[in-house]
C-alpha positions as CSV (number, residue, x, y, z in Angstrom):
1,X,0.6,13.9,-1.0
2,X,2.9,13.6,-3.8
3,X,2.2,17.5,-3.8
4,X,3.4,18.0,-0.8
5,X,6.4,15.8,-1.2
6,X,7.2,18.6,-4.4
7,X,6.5,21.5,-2.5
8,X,9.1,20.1,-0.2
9,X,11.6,19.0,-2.6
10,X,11.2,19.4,-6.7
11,X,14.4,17.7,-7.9
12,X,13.0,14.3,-8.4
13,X,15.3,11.6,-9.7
14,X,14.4,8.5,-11.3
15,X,15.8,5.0,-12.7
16,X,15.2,5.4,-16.9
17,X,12.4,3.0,-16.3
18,X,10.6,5.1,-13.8
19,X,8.0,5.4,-17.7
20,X,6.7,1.9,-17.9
21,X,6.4,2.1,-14.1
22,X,4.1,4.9,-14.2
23,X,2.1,4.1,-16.9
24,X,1.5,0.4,-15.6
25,X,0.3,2.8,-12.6
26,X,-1.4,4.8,-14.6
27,X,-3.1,1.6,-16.6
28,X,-4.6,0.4,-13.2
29,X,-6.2,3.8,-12.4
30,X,-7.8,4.1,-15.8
31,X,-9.0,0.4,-15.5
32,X,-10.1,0.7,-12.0
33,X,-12.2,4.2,-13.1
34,X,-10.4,6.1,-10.6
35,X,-8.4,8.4,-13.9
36,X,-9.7,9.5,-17.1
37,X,-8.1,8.7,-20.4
38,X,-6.9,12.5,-20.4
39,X,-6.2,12.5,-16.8
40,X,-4.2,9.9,-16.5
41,X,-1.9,11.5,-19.9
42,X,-2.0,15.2,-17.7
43,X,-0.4,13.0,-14.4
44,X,2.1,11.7,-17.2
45,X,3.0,14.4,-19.0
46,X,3.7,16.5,-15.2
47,X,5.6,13.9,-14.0
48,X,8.0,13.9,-17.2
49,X,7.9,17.9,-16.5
50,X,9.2,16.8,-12.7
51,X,11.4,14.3,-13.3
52,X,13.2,16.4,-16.4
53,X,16.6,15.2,-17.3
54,X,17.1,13.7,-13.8
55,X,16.8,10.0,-14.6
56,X,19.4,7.3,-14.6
57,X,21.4,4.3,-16.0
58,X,21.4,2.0,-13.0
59,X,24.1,-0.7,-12.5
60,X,22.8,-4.3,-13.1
61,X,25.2,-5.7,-10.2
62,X,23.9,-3.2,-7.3
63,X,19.9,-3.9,-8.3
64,X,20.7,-8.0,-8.2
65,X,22.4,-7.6,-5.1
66,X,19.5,-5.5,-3.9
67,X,17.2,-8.7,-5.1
68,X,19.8,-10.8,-3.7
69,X,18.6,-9.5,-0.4
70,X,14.9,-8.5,-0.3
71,X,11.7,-9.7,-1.7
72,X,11.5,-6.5,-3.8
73,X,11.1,-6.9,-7.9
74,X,14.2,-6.1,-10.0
75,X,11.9,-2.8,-10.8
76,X,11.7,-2.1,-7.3
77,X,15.7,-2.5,-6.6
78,X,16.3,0.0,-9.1
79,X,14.8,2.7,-7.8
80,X,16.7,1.4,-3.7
81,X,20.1,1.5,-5.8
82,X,19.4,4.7,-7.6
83,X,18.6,6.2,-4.3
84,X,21.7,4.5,-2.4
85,X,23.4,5.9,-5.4
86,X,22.8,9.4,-5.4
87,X,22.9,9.1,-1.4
88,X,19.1,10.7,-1.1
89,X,16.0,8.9,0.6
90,X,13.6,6.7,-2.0
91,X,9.9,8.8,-1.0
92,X,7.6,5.9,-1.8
93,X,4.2,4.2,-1.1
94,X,5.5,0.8,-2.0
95,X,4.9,-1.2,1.5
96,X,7.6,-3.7,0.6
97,X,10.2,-1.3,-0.4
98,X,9.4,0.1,3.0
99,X,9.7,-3.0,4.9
100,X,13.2,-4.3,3.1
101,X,14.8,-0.9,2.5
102,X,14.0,0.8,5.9
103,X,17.5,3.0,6.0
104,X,16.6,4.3,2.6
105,X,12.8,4.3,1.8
106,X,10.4,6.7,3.8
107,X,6.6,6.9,3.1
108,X,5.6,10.6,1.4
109,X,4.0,11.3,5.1
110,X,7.3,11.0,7.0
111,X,9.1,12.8,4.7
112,X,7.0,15.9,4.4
113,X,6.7,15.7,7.9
């Protein structure tokens, strides 16, 4: 899917901690045996390729208020804030940024749709 969401649109933005994000991701496939070692470094390295120099300082009062309001992680609220930020729809998998950020967040399905 995440294919599909490129094809569609391939300027990605990201909050500067979009790394750890993915690799704790990443960590879970490996673990799991759903990704290879080398796999796992590939989906890396291509999504530092996507993301390029198109990832962002996020302000510490717009995430809390974003906590302030949800059930969402700190983590999570960066990514809603970078997204109200830059004024562009968060493309995401993550059920409960779904559910608290429906004017914002849209599933990869819906927005390839």
């Amino acid at each position: 899917m995440a294919e599909k969401v490129w094809e569609k649109d391939a300027e990605w933005a990201a909050p500067v901690l979009w790394r750890s994000e993915f690799r704790n991701v990443l960590a879970g496939y490996i673990r799991k045996g759903l990704l290879t070692r080398s796999a796992a470094l590939n989906a890396f390295r291509r999504a530092e390729e996507a993301v390029g120099g198109l990832e962002f300082p996020v302000d510490t009062e717009k995430v809390l208020d974003k906590v302030d309001t949800s059930t969402c992680s700190a983590c999570d609220c960066e990514f809603v804030a970078l997204s109200e930020n830059l004024a562009v729809p968060l493309v995401t998998s993550d059920s409960r940024i779904l559910q608290n950020f429906p004017q914002i967040a849209i599933t990869s399905a819906n927005f390839v749709a």
